[in-house]
NUDO-569339 format. One record per residue: residue in three letters; z, x, y of N, C-alpha, C in turn. Coordinates in steps of 0.05 Angstrom, whole numbers, plus 5000, padded with zeros to 4 digits. Atoms other than C-alpha are relative to their C-alpha. Example, Ala and Ser with C-alpha at 12.3 -4.5 7.8 and 13.67 -1.06 7.14 Angstrom:
BEGIN
ALA500050184976515652464910500050185024 SER499949844976514352734979501449855022 
REM end
This chain:
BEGIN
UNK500050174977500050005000500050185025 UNK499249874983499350235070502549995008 UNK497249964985504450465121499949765022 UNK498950274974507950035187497750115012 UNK502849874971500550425225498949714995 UNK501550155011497149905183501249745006 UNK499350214996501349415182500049775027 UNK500050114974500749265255497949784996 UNK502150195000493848975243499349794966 UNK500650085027493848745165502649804993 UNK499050225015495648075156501549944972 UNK499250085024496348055083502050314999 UNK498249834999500748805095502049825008 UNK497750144982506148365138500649844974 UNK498350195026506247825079501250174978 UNK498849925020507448285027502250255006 UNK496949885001512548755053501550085001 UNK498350085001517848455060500549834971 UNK499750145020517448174993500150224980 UNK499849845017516248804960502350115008 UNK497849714998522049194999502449744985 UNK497950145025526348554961500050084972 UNK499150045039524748674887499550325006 UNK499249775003525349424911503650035004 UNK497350034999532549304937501649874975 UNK499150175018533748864872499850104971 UNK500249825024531749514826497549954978 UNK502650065020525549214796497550154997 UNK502949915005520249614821501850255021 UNK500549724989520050364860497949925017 UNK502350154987515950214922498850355014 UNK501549804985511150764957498749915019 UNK502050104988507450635006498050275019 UNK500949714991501751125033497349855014 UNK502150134992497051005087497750214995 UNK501849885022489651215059498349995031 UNK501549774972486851425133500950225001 UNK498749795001491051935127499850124976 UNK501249885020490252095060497449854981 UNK503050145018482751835036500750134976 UNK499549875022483952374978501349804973 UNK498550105016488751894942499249725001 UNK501650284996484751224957498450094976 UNK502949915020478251644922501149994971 UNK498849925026483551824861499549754991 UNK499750225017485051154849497649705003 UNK501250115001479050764865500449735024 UNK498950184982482250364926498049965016 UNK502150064975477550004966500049695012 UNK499150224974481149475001501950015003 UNK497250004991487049395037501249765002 UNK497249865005493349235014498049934976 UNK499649845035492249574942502750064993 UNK498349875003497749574898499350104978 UNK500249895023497550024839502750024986 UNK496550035012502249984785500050234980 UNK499849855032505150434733502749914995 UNK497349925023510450504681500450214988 UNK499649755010513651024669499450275012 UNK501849854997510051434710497349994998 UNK503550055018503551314680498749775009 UNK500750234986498050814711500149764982 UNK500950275020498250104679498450034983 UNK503049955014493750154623499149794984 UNK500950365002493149314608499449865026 UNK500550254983490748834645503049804994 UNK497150144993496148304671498049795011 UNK500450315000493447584672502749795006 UNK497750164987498547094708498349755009 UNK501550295004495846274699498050075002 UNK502149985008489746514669498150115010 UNK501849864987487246934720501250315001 UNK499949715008486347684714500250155027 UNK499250024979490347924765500950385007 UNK499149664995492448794757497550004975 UNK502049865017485749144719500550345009 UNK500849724991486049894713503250175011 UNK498049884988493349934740499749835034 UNK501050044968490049634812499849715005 UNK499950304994491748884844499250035024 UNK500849994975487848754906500249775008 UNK499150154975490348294962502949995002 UNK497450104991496547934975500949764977 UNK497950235014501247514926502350025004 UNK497450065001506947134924501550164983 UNK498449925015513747324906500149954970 UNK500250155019513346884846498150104982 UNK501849895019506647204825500850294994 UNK499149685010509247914833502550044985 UNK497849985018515947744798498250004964 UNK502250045035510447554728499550235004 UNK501749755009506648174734501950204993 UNK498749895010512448514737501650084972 UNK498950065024515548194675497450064967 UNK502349875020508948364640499450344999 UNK501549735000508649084649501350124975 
REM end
């Protein structure tokens, strides 16, 4: 995800977070956030080509299933692009 630079202008940044720094305060997830003007290098790594990207791992290691949440295919590759609810990022979570 980007940083607060981004956040100024990225609507779907503002919705998501404050939702992610909750299920980071709540121990569920490890949050990063890195803005990719600043480093393109780590966009190119991971194939990021919209903003807010979140990428997931376990363990360290990138996702390596797909994560379907009501029938729609929602993290491919480790990589979820846009903005979801708390509710949808609490499932994906519970699926990793």
């Amino acid at each position: 995800m980007n940083s607060s630079h981004k956040q100024q202008w990225c609507g779907p940044c503002k919705f998501l977070s404050p939702i992610l720094e909750k299920l980071k305060e709540e121990g569920l997830i490890k949050l990063l956030k890195e803005d990719l003007d600043k480093n393109r290098a780590l966009g190119e790594r991971y194939n990021v080509t919209a903003i807010p990207t979140l990428i997931f791992f376990n363990n360290g290691e990138l996702l390596n299933h797909p994560i379907e949440v009501q029938g729609q295919l929602l993290v491919r590759n480790g990589l979820m692009v846009g903005a979801a609810g708390e509710p949808i990022l609490r499932q994906i979570i519970s699926k990793m």
